[in-house]
N, C-alpha and C positions, 0 to 999 in steps of 0.2 A: 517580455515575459512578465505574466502580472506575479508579483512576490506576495501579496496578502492576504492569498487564498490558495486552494487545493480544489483543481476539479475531478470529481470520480463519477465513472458511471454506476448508477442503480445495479446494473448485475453483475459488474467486478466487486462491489460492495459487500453485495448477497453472498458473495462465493467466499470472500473473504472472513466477513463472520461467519459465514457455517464451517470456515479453519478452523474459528475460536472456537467457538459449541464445540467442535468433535473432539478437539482437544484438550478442554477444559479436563483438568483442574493444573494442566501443563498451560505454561508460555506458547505461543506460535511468532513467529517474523517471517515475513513475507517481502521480497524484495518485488518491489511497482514499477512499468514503466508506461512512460504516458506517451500519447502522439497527438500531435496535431489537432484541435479543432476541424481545422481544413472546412471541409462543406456539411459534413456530416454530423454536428452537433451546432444547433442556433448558438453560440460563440463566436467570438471572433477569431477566423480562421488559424492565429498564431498561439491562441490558446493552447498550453498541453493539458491533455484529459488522460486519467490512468484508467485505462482500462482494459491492462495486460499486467499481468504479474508472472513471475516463476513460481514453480511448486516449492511448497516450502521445504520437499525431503529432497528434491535434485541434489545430488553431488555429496549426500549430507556421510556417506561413510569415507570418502575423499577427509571430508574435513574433519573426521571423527577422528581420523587415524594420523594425517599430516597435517592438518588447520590450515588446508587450503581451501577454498570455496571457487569449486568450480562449477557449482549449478546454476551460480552468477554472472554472466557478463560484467567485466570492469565495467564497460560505458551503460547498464541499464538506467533506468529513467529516476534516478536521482530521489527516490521517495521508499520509504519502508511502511509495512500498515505492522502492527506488534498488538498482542491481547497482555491485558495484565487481570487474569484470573482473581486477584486478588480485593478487585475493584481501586486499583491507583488510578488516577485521570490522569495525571501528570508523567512526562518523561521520566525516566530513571539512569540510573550506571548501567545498569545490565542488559538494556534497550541499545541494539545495534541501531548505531543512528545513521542517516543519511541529508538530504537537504531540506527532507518535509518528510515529515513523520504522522500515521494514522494512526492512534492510540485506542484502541475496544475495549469496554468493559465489558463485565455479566448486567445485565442478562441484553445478551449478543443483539441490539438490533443496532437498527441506522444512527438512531440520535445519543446513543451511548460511544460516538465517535468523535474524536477531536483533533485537529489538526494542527502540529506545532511544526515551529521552525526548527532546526538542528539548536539551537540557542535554546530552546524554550517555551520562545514566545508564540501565545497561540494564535491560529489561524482560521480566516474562515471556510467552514467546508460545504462548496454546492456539490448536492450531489444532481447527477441528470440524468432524465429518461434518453439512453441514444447509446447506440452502436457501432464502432469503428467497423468502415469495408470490413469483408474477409479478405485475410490475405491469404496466400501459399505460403505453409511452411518449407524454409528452406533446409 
């Protein structure tokens, strides 16, 4: 597993900041999971690429009411993308952290994104033209 980068595809990207946009002048967090390179991203196949996320409102009155979060899978793909409206680049306290963390500022585009490690420290983020198969939802 490469540790010093974050790979996301172009149109989980898009989707993701148009979370922040809509929701601006609010926070959004967004829990990411990634799959496989495999064949269908020029990477190498062991690569994980994020480009599945959960909604950000799944389960969200679950958790409103008993602070569970169950719109989550425990085992999703180890990475959260988070907007800080306020223009912060950096991690914060109030930033639901995971292994790899996507940070957006205003004004929402691709290169107004950063990638840290749960620690901190920052990471590089490719992003890629490419598409995960479709699967069936189960």
């Amino acid at each position: 597993m490469t540790n010093d980068r974050v790979v996301v595809t172009e149109g989980a990207l898009d989707v993701l900041l148009s979370f922040a946009r809509d929701a601006d002048p609010d926070p959004v967090t967004v829990s990411l999971v990634s799959t496989p390179a495999g064949d269908w991203a020029d990477l190498p196949p062991e690569t994980p690429v994020y480009a599945d996320f959960y909604f950000p409102e799944a389960g969200r009155s679950i958790r409103n009411v008993f602070g569970v979060d169950l719109g989550t899978p425990p085992t999703s793909g180890g990475a959260r993308f988070v907007s800080h409206p306020g223009g912060e680049q950096g991690l914060s306290r109030r930033d639901d952290l995971a292994a790899r963390v996507l940070v957006a500022v205003p004004p929402w585009e691709r290169e107004n994104v950063v990638a840290y490690r749960r620690d901190g420290e920052k990471l590089r983020l490719d992003v890629v033209d490419a598409a995960p198969p479709e699967r069936e939802v189960e």
